[in-house]
C-alpha positions in Angstrom: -15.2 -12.8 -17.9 -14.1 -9.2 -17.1 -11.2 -8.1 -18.7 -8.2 -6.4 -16.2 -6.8 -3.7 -16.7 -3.2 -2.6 -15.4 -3.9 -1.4 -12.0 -5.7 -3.3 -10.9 -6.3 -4.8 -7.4 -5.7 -8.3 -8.2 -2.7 -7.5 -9.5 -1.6 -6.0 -6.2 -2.4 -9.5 -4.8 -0.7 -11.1 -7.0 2.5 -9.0 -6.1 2.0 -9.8 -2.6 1.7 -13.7 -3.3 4.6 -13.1 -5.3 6.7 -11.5 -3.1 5.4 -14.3 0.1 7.0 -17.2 -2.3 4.5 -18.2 -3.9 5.9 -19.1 -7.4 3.1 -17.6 -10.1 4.0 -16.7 -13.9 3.8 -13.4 -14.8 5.7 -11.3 -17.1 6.0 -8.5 -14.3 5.4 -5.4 -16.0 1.5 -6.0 -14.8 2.3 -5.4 -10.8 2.4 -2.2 -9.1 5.5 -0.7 -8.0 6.6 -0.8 -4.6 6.1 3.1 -4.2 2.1 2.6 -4.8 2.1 -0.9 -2.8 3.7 1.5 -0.1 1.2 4.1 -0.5 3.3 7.0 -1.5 0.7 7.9 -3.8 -1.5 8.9 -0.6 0.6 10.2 1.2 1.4 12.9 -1.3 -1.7 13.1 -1.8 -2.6 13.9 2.1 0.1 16.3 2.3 -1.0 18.2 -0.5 -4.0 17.7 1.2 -3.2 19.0 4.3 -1.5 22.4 3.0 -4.4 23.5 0.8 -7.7 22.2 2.1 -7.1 20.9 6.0 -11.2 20.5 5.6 -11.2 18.1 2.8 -7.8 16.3 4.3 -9.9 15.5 7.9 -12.9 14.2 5.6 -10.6 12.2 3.2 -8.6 10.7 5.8 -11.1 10.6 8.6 -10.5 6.9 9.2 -6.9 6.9 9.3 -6.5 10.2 11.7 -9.6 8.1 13.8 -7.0 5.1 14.0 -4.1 7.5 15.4 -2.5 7.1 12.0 -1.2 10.3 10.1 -1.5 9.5 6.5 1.8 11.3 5.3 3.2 8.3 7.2 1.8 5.8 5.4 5.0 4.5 3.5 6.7 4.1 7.0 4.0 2.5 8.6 4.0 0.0 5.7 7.5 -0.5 6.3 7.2 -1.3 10.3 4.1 -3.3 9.4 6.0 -5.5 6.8 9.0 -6.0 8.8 6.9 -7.1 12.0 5.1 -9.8 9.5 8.6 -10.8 8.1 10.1 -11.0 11.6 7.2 -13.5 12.8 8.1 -16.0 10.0 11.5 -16.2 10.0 12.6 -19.5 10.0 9.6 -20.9 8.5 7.4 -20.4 11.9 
């Protein structure tokens, strides 16, 4: 056994489990926030990035800019990307 530690990527999928309906105990203060499930964290991060190292920001995010996805976005693509899942399932389809 391993022990977790706050932060941790299970918990993450344990907020999205959560979140689907799935009824798990937890006390809650373990999960990320919704700002770092969003991935406002990187995107700050990119558009510091971007401002003071545009090198370093193409190598970082390489594989997001290769996808046609700017990385300062990332909170709003979350957003469409959630509400296209949620959309598909209403009414329990």
């Amino acid at each position: 056994m391993q022990d977790t530690t706050v932060g941790a990527k299970v918990f993450a999928a344990l907020k999205g489990a959560t979140d689907a309906g799935l009824e798990i105990p937890n006390t809650g203060d373990i999960l990320p926030s919704e700002a770092r499930i969003r991935g406002e964290h990187v995107a700050t991060y990119a558009e510091e990035a971007g401002k003071t190292n545009p090198e370093a920001y193409k190598r970082v995010f390489s594989g997001y800019l290769a996808a046609g996805l700017r990385p300062e976005e990332l909170p709003k693509h979350f957003d469409q990307t959630k509400k296209t899942i949620e959309d598909a399932f209403k009414g329990g389809q």
